[in-house]
BAMAR-82094 format. One record per residue: residue number from 1; x, y, z of N, C-alpha, C, O in turn. Coordinates in nm, 2 decimals. Atoms other than C-alpha are relative to their C-alpha. Last residue first. Layout:
# residues N
SITE/NUM/X/Y/Z/X/Y/Z/X/Y/Z/X/Y/Z
...
This chain:
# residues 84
SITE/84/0.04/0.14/0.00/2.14/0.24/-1.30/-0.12/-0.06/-0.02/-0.13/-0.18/-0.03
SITE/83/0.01/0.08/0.12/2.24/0.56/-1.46/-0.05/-0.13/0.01/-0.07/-0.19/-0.09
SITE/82/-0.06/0.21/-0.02/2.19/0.75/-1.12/-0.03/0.00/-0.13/-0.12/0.07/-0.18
SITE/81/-0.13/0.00/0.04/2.23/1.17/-1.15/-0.01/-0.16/-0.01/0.09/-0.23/-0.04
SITE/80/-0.08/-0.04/0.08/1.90/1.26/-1.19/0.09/-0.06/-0.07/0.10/-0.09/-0.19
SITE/79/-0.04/-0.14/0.01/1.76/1.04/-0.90/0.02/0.07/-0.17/-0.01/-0.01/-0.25
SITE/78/-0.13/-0.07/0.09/1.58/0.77/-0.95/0.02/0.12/0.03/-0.06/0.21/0.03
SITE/77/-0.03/-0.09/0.10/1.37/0.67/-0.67/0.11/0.04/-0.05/0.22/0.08/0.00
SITE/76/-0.17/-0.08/-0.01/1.41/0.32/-0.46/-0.02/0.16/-0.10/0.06/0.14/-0.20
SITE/75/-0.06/-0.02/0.09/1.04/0.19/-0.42/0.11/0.12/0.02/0.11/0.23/0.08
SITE/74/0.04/-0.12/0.11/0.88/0.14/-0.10/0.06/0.00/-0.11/0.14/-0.08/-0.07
SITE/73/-0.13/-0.01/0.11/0.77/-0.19/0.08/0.01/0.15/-0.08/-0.09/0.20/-0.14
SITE/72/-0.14/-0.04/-0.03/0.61/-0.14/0.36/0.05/0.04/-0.10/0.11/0.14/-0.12
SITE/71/0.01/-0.13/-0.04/0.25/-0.18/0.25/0.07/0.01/0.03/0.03/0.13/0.07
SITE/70/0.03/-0.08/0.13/0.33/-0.51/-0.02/-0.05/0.11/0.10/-0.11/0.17/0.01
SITE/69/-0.09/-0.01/0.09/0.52/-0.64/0.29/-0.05/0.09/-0.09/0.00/0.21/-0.10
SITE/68/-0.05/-0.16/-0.06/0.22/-0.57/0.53/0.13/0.00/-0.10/0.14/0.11/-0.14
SITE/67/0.13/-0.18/-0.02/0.01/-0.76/0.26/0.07/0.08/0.08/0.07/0.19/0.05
SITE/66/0.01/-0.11/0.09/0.30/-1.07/0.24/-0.06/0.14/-0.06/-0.01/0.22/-0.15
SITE/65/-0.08/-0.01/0.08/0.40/-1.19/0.54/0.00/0.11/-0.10/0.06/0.22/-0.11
SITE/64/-0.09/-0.06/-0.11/0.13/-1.19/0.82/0.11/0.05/-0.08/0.16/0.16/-0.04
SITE/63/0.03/-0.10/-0.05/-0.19/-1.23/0.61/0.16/0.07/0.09/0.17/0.18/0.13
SITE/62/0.03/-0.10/0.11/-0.05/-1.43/0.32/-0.01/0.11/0.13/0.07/0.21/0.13
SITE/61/-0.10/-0.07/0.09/0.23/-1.62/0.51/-0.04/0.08/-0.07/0.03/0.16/-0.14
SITE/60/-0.09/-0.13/-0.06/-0.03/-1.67/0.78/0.09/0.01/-0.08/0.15/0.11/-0.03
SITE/59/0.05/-0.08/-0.01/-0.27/-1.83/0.58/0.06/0.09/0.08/0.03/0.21/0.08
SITE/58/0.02/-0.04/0.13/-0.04/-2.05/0.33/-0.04/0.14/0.08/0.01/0.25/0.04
SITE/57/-0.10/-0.05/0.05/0.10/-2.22/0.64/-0.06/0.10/-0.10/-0.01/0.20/-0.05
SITE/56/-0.09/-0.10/-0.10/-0.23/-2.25/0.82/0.13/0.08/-0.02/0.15/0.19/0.02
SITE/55/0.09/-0.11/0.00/-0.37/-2.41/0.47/0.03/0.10/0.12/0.03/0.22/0.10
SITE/54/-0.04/-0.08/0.11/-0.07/-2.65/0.41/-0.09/0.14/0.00/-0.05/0.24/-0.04
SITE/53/-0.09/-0.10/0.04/-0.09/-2.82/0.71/0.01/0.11/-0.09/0.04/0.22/-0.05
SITE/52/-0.07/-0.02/-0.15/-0.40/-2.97/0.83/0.14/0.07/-0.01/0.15/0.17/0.06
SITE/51/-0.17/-0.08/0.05/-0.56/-2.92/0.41/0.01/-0.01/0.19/-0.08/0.06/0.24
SITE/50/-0.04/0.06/-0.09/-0.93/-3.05/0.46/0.17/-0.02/0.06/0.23/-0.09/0.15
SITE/49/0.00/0.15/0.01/-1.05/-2.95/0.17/0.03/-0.08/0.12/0.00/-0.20/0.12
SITE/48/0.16/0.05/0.02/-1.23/-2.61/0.29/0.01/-0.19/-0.02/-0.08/-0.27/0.01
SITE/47/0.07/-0.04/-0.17/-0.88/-2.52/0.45/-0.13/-0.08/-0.02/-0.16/-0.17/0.06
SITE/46/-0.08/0.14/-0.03/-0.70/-2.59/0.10/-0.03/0.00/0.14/0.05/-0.06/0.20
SITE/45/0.07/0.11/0.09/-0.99/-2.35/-0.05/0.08/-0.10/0.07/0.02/-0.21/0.08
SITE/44/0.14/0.04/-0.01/-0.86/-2.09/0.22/-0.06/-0.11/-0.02/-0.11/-0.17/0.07
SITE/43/-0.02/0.08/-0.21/-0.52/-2.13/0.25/-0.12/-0.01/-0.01/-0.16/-0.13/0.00
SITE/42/-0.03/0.13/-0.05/-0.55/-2.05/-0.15/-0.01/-0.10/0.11/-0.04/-0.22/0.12
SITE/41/0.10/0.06/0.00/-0.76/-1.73/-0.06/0.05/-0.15/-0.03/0.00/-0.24/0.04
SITE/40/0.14/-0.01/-0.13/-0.50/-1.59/0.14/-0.08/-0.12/-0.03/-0.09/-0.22/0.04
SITE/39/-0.06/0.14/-0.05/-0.20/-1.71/-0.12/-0.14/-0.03/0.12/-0.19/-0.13/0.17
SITE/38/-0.01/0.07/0.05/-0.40/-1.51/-0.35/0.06/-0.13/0.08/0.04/-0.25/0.06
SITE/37/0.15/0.05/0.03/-0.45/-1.21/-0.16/-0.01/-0.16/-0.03/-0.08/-0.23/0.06
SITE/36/0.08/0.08/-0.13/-0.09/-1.25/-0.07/-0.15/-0.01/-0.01/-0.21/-0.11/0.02
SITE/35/-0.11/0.14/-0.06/0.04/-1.25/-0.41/-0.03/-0.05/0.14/-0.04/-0.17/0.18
SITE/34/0.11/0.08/0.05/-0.22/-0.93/-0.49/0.06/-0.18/0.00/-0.01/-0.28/-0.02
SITE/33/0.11/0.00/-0.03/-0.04/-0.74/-0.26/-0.08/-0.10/-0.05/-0.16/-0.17/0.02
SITE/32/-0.01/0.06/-0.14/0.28/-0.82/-0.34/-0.13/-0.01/0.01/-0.18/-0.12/-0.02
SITE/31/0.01/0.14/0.01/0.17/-0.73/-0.71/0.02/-0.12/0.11/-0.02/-0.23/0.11
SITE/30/0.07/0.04/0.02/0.07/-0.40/-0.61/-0.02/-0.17/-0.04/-0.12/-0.24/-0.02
SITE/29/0.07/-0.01/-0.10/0.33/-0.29/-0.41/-0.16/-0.07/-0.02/-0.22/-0.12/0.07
SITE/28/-0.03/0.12/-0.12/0.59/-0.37/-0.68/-0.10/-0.02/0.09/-0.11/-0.14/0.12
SITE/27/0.04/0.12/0.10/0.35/-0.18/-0.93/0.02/-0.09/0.06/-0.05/-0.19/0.07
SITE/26/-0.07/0.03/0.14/0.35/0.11/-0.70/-0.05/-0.11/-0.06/-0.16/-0.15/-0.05
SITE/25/-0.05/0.13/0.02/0.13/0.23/-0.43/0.05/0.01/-0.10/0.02/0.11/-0.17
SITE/24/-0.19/0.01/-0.02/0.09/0.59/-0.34/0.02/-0.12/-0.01/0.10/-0.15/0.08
SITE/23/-0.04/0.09/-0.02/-0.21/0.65/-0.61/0.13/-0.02/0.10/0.24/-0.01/0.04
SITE/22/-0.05/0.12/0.04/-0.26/0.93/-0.60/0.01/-0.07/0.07/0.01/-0.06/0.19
SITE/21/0.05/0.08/-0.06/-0.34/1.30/-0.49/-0.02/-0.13/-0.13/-0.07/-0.11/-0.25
SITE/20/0.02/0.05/0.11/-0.16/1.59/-0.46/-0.06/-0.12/0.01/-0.06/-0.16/0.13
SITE/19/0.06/0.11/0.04/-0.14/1.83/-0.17/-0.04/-0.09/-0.11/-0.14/-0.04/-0.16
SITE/18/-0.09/0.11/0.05/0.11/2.07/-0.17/-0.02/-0.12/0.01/0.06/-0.21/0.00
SITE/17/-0.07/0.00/0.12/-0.11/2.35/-0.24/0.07/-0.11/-0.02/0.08/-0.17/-0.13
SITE/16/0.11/0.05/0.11/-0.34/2.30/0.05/0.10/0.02/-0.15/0.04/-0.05/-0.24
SITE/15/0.04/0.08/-0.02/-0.03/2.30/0.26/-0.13/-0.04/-0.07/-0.16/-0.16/-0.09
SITE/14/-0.11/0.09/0.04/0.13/2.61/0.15/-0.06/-0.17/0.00/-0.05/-0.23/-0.11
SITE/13/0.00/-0.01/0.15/-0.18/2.81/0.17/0.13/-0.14/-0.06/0.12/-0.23/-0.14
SITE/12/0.14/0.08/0.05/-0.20/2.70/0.55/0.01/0.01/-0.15/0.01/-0.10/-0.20
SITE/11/0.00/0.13/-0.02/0.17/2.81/0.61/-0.11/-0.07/-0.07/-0.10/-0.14/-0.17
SITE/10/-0.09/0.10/0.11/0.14/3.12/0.40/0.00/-0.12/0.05/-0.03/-0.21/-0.04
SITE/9/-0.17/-0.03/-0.01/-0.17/3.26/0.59/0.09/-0.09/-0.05/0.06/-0.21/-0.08
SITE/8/-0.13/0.11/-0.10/-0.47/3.13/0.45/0.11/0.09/-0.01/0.17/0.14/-0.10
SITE/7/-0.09/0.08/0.08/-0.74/3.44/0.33/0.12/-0.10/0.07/0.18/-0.06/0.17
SITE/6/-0.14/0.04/0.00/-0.98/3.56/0.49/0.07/-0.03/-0.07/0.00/-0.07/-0.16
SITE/5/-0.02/0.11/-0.09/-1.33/3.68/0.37/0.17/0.03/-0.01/0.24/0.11/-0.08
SITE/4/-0.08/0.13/0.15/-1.40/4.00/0.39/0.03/-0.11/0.05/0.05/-0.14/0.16
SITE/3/-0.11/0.02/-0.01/-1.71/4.17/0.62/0.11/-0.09/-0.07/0.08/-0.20/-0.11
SITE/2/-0.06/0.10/0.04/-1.95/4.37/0.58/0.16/-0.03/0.01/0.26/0.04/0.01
SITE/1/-0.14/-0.02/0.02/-2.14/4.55/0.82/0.05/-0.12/-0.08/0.02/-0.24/-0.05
């Protein structure tokens, strides 16, 4: 006996349809990001010299500050109607 295949009922159809797939970071998101990378690896090298302050500071403002920032942060979309 044969048998047909299924097909998605509308929900499920809807759902593979309204999948798209990107990048969801932006530009702002990206340069946060790479601002804490940067301050990371700074802490680092000022860690290797012997840095007692400056490298603790550096490493929690990269990991704690600025990386969940650059993943928070979202961008304001334009509407239509804004000129600004």
């Amino acid at each position: 006996m044969v048998q047909k295949a299924r097909r998605p009922s509308g929900a499920a159809q809807a759902r593979t349809q309204s999948r798209t797939f990107g990048l969801p970071f932006g530009r702002t998101n990206l340069i946060l990001f790479g601002a804490g990378i940067a301050a990371i690896v700074l802490g680092f090298i000022t860690l290797a010299f012997g840095s007692d302050t400056l490298a603790p500071v550096l490493l929690v403002l990269g990991y704690c500050v600025i990386v969940p920032a650059a993943i928070i942060w979202k961008e304001k979309r334009k509407t239509e109607g804004d000129q600004t």
